[in-house]
VEXNU-447089 format. One line per 5 residues: number of its first residue (from 0); their letters; for each residue x negated, y negated, z negated of C-alpha. Coordinates in nm, 2 decimals. Layout:
N
NUM) A) X Y Z; ... .
***
This chain:
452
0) XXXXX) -13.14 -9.00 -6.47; -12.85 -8.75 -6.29; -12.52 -8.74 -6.50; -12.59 -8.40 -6.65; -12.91 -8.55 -6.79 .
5) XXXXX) -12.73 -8.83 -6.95; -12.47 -8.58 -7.07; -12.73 -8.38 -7.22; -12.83 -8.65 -7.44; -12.48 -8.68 -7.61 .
10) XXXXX) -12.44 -8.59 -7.93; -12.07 -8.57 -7.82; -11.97 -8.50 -7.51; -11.65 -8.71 -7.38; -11.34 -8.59 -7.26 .
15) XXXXX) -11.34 -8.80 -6.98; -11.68 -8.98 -6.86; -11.68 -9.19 -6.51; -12.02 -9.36 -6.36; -11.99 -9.67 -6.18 .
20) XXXXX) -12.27 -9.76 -6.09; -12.55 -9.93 -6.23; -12.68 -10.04 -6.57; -12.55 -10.28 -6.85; -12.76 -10.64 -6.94 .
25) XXXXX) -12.67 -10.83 -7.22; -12.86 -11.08 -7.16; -12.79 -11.36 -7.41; -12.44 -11.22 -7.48; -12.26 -11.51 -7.69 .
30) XXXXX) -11.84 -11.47 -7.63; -11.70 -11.16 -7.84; -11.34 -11.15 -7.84; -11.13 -10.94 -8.05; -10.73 -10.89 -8.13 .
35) XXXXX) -10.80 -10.71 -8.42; -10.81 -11.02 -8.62; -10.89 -10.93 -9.01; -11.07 -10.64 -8.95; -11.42 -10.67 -9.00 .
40) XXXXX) -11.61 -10.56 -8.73; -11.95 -10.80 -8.85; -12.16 -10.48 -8.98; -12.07 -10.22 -8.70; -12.16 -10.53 -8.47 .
45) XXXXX) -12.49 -10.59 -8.61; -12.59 -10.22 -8.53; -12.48 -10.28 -8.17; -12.70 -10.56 -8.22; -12.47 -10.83 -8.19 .
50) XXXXX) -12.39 -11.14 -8.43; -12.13 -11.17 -8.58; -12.13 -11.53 -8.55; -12.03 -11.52 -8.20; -11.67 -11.32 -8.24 .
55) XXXXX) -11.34 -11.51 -8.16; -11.01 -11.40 -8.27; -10.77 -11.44 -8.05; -10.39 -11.37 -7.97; -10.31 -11.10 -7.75 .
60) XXXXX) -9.96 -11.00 -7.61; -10.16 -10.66 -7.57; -9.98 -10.29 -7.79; -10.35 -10.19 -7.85; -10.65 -10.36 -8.02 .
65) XXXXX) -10.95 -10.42 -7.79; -11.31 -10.60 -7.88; -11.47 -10.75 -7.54; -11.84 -10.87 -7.52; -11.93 -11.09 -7.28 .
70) XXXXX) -11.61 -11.12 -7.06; -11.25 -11.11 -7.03; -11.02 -10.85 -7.18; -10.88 -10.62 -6.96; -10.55 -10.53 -6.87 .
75) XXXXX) -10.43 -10.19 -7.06; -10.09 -10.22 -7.04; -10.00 -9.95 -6.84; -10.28 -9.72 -7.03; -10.11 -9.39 -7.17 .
80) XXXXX) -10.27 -9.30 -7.47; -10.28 -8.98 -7.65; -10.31 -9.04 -7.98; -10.42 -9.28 -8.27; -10.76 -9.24 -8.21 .
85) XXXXX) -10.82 -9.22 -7.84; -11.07 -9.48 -7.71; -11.12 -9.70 -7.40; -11.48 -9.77 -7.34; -11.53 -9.99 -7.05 .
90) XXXXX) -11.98 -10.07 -6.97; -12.00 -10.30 -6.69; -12.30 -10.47 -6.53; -12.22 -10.82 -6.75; -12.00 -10.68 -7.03 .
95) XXXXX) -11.87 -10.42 -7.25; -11.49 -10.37 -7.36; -11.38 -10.15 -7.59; -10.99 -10.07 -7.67; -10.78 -9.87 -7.88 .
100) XXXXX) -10.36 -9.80 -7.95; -10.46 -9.89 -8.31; -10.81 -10.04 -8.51; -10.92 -9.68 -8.60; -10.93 -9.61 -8.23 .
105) XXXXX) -11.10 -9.95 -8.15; -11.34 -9.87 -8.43; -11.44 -9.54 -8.33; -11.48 -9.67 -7.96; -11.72 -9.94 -8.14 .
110) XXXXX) -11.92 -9.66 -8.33; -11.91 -9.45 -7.97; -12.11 -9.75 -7.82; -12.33 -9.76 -8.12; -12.42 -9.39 -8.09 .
115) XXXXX) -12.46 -9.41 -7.74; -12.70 -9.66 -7.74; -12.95 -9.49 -7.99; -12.90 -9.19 -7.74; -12.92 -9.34 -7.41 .
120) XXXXX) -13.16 -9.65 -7.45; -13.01 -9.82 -7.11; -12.66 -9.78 -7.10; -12.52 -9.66 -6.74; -12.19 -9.85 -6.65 .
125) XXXXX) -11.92 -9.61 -6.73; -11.59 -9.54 -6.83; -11.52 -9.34 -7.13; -11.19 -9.26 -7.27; -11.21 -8.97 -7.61 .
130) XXXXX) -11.01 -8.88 -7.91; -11.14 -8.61 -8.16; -10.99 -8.30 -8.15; -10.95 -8.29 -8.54; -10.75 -8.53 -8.70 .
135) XXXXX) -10.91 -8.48 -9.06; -11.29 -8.52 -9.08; -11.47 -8.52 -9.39; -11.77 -8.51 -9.54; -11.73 -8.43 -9.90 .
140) XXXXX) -12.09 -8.58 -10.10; -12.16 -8.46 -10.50; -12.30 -8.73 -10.75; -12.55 -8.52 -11.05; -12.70 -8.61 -11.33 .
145) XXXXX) -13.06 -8.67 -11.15; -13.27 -8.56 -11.49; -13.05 -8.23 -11.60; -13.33 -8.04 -11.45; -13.17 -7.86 -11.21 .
150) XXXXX) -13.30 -7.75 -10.85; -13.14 -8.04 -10.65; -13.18 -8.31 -10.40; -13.12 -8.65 -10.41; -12.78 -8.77 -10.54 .
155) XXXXX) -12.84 -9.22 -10.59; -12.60 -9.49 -10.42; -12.88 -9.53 -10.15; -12.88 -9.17 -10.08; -12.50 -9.15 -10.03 .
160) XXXXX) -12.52 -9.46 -9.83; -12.73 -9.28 -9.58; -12.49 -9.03 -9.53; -12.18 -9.22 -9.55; -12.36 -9.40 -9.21 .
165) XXXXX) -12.47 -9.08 -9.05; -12.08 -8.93 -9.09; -11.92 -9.28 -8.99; -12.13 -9.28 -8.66; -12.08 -8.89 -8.59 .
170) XXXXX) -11.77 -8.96 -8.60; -11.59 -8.86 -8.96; -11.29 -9.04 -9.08; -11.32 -8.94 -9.46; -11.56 -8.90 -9.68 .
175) XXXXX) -11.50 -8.73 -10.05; -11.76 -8.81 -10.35; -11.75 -8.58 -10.68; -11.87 -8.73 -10.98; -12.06 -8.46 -11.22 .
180) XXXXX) -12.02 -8.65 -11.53; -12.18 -9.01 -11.30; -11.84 -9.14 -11.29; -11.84 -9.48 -11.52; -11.52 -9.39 -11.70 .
185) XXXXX) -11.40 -9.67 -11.96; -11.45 -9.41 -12.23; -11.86 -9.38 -12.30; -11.77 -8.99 -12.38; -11.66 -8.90 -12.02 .
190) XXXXX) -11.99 -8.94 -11.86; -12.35 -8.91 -11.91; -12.54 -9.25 -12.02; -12.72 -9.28 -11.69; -12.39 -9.26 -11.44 .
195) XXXXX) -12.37 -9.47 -11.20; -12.21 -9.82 -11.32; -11.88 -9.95 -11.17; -12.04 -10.21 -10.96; -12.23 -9.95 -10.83 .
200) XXXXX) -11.92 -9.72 -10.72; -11.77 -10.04 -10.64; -12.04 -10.14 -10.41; -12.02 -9.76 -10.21; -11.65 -9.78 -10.16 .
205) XXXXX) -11.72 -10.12 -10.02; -11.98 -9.99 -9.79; -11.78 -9.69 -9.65; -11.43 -9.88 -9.63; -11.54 -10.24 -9.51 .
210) XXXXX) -11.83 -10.24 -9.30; -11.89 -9.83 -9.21; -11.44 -9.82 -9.19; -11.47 -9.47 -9.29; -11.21 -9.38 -9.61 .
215) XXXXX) -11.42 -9.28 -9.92; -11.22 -9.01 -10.13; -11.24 -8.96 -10.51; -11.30 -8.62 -10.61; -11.30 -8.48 -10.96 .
220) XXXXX) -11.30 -8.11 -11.11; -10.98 -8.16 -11.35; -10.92 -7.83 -11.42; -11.24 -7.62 -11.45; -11.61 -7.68 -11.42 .
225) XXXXX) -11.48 -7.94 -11.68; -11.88 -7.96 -11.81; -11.93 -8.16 -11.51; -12.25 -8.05 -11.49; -12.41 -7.75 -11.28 .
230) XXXXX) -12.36 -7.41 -11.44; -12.74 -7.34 -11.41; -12.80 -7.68 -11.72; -12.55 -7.53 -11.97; -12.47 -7.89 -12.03 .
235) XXXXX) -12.12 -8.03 -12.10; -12.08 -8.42 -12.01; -11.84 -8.48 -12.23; -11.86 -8.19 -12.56; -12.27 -8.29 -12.56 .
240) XXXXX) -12.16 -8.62 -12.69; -11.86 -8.53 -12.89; -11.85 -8.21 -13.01; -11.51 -8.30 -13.27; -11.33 -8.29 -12.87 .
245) XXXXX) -11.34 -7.94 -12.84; -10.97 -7.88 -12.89; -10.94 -8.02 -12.56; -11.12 -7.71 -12.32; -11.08 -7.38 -12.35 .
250) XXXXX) -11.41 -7.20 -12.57; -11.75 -7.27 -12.39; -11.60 -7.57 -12.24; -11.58 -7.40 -11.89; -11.21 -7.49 -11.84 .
255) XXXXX) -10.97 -7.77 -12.03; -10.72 -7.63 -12.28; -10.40 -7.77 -12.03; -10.11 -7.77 -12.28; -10.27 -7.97 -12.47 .
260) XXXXX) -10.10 -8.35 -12.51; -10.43 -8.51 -12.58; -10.62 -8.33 -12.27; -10.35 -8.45 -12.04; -10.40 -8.81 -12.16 .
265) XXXXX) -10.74 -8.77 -12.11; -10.66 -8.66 -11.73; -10.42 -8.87 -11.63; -10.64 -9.20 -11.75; -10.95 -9.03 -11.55 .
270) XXXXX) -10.70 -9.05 -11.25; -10.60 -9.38 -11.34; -10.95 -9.53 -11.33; -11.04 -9.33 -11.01; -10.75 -9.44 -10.82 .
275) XXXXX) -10.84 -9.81 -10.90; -11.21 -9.81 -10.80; -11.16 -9.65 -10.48; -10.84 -9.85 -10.42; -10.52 -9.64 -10.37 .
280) XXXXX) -10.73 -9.38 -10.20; -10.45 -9.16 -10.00; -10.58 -8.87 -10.10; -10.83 -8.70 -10.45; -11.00 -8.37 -10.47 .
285) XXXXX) -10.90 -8.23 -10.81; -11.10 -7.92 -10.74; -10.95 -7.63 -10.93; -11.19 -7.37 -10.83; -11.36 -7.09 -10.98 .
290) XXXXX) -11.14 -7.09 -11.35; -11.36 -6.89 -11.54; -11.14 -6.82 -11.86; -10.86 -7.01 -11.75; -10.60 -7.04 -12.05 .
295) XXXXX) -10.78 -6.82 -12.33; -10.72 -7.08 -12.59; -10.48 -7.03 -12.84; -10.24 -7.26 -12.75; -10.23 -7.16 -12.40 .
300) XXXXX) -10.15 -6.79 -12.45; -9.78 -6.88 -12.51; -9.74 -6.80 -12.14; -9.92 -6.62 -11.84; -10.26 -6.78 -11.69 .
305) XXXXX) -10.05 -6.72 -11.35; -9.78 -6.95 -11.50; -10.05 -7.16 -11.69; -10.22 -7.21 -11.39; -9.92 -7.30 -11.15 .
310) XXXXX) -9.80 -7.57 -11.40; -10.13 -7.71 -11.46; -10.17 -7.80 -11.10; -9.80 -7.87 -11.05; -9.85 -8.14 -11.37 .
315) XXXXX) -10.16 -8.27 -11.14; -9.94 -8.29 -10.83; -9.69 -8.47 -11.04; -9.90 -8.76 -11.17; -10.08 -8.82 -10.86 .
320) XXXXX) -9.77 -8.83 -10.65; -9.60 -9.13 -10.83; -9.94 -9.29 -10.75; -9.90 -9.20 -10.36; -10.19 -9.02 -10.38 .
325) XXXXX) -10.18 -8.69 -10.16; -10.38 -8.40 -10.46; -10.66 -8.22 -10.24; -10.74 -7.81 -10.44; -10.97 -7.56 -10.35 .
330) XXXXX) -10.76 -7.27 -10.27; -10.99 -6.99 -10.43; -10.78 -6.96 -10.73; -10.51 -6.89 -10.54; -10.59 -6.63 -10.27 .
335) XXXXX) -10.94 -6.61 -10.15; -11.06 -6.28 -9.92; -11.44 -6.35 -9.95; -11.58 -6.54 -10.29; -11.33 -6.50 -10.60 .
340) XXXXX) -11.52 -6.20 -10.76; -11.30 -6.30 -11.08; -10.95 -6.37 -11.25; -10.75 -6.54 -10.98; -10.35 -6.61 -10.97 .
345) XXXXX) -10.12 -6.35 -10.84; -10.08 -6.42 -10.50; -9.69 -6.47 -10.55; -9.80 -6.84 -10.77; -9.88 -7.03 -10.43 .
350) XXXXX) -9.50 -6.98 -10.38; -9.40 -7.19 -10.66; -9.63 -7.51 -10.58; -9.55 -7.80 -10.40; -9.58 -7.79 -10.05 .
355) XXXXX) -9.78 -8.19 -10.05; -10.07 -8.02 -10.21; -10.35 -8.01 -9.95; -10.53 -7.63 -9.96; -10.88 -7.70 -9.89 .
360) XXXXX) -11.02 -7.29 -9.79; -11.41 -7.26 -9.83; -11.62 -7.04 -9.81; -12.02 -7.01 -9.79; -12.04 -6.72 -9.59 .
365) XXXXX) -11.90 -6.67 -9.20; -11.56 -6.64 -9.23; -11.49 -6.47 -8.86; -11.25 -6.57 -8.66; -10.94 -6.38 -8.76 .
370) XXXXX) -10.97 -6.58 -9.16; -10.69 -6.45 -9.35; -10.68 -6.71 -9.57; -10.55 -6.95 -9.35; -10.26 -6.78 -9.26 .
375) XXXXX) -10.20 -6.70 -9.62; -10.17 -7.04 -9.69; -10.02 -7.17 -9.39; -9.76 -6.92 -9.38; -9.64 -7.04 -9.71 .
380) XXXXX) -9.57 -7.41 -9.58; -9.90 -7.52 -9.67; -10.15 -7.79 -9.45; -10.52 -7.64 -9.49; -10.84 -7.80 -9.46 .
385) XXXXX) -11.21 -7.53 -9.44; -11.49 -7.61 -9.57; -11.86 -7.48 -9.45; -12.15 -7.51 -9.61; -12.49 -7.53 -9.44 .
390) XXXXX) -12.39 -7.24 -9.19; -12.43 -7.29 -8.84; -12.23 -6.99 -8.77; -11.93 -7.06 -9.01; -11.95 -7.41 -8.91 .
395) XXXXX) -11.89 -7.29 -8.59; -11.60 -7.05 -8.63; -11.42 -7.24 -8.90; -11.40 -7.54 -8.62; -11.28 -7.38 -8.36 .
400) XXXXX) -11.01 -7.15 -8.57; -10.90 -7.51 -8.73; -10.83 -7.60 -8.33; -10.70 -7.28 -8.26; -10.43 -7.30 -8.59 .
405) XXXXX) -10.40 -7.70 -8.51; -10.51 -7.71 -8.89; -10.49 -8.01 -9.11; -10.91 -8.06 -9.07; -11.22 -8.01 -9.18 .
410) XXXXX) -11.46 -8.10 -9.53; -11.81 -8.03 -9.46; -11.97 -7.99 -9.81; -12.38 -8.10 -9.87; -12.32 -7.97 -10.25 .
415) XXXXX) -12.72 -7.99 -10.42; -12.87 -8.01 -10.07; -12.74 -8.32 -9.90; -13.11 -8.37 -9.76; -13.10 -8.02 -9.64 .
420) XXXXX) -12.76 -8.09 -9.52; -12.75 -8.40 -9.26; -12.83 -8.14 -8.96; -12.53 -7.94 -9.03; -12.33 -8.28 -9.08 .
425) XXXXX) -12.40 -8.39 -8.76; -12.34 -8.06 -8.59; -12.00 -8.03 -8.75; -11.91 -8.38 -8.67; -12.01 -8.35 -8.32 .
430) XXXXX) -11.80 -7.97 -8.31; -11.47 -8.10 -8.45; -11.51 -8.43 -8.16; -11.54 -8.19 -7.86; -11.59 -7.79 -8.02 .
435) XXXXX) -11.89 -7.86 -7.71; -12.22 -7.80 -7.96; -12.51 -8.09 -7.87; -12.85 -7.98 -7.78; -13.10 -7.95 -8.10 .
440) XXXXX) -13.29 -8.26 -7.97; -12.96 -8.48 -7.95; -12.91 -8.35 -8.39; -13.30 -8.45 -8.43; -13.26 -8.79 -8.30 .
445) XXXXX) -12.93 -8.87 -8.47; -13.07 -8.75 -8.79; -13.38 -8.96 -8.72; -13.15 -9.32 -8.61; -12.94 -9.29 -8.88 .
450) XX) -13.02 -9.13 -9.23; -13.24 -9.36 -9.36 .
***
């Protein structure tokens, strides 16, 4: 096969890709060596099909991290390398050598090979040096309640799994999962009686952070949506099971009643308990969209819902902070030129809110390619993050206007169709690698190797 052949088969397409000359053999491979002693490569290994039995730490006077199989490391000394993710990928007739500044670019040089195995079959000796062009990549996953009898798809651990593999080996760094009332709180009240136990969570931030090395997020609606449930159930996770709590939203239940002492308590020890079970996570999605209702309770009329609203999030930011914890928001609520229909802040809050807080702009429709709300929020001092939905078009212009802004990154939701989704997964992660969009066949067989 010619190299435009082999190109064609890349799901994505390398900055830099140099044939040698013939074809890799393992053979009976036995000698891996690796620097990056303590990382556990065992499970990425065992898809390249490799043992894990036959890796040797060793000491290297080397500034990067390299794995070699079969052979001798090479020297990279004089490598210049352009960021913390760039890759060296090294396929030689008797070995393969992989290398990176630091382990995230070694491990996404390990998930390269992986990928391009399923894609090529024979692997062509080559050299291949890449780096994504977006440094935040994220998949962001929802957890329901599987019997509310909603229209939905399938939400268990072994669903999730699937796509925390199919994001790891497009190449996503992050991956958010928002609990709908599944989250096993300590408090019986705060989720439904068929969430997903701890060992189960436990067992998925496991999975994504030590064998798949991609960094599972916590995400939780702690401002509206507070049902935790879809609108369509009219079900409330937590005033189904204890109506005498009502105090603590706003009527209906659609929003939580924020000044009061006993619904921040309740928040903050949500945070706590998230923060612990997915282990100091660097950033959580507290969500903050769509505030139907926002601050119609008695006790929050003492002030504006503007003002209500900008110290709610600011008491969020606040919390979260003296955990090192960077707070995630979706940015409707604030300024939002295509979906907020409804009450929204005057456009003059953003101003007053920490600059740490991570916008993340969304949007279900195509936003174009001159999206005012990037530049609203940018322009203010704020990083931004876009999210598409399952949009080929939007997924398309919101990744190359994130390149063209040199925007924080990307969140590419599945929402209630995560089945329906995994295409448009893999065509964003393949987008923000290279912007270069992989033929439909190369989606197909991705999809087919890896979600299952």
């Amino acid at each position: 096969m010619n190299k435009q052949g082999i190109e064609n088969k890349l799901l994505i397409k390398p900055k830099k890709l140099q044939f040698t000359g013939g074809v890799y053999t393992d053979g009976a491979v036995s000698n891996i060596y690796t620097n990056a002693c303590g990382v556990d490569l065992s499970y990425l290994l065992e898809l390249a099909g490799y043992s894990a039995a036959a890796i040797q730490c060793v000491s290297s006077d080397d500034a990067g991290y390299f794995l070699s199989i079969g052979g001798e490391a090479e020297d990279l000394s004089a490598h210049t390398w352009v960021n913390e993710e760039e890759y060296y990928l090294h396929v030689c007739v008797d070995r393969l050598f992989i290398a990176g500044k630091t382990v995230a670019g070694l491990l996404l040089g390990l998930k390269a090979l992986i990928r391009m195995q399923g894609e090529l079959g024979e692997l062509p000796c080559m050299i291949v040096e890449d780096y994504p062009d977006i440094p935040f990549r994220a998949v962001h996953m929802c957890v329901f309640r599987p019997d509310d009898g909603s229209d939905k798809e399938e939400s268990a651990p072994e669903y999730l799994k699937r796509m925390l593999k199919t994001a790891a080996i497009s190449g996503y760094n992050h991956a958010f999962i928002e609990f709908w009332g599944m989250f096993p709180y300590s408090l019986e009240y705060a989720h439904w009686p068929n969430a997903f136990t701890k060992a189960e969570v436990e067992d998925l931030v496991s999975f994504a952070m030590d064998k798949l090395h991609i960094r599972p997020l916590p995400a939780q609606n702690l401002t509206s949506h507070a049902g935790w449930s879809r609108i369509i159930t009219r079900q409330h996770t937590v005033l189904d099971q204890r109506p005498d709590l009502a105090d603590m939203y706003i009527p209906g239940g659609w929003c939580f009643a924020t000044e009061n002492p006993k619904t921040q308590a309740f928040l903050k020890q949500l945070i706590d308990e998230l923060v612990e079970v997915f282990r100091n996570p660097p950033y959580l999605h507290a969500c903050c969209d769509k505030a139907f209702g926002f601050g119609s309770t008695e006790e929050d009329r003492t002030m504006s819902a503007d003002i209500l609203f900008a110290k709610h999030v600011s008491f969020l930011n606040s919390y979260l902070r003296q955990k090192d914890v960077r707070m995630v928001m979706w940015g409707d609520m604030l300024y939002s030129s295509m979906d907020a229909l409804y009450w929204k802040c005057d456009e003059k809050t953003a101003d007053h809110l920490p600059k740490n807080i991570l916008i993340n702009i969304w949007t279900h429709n195509d936003p174009g390619r001159k999206w005012q709300d990037v530049n609203f929020f940018e322009n203010k001092g704020f990083e931004t993050v876009y999210s598409p939905f399952m949009n080929t078009v939007s997924i398309k212009n919101m990744i190359a206007l994130c390149r063209e802004q040199k925007s924080h990154g990307i969140v590419q939701t599945t929402w209630h169709r995560p089945q329906s989704a995994v295409p448009y997964v893999i065509l964003s992660g393949a987008l923000q690698w290279c912007g270069q969009e992989p033929a439909q066949a190369a989606i197909d067989g991705f999809k087919e190797r890896w979600y299952k």
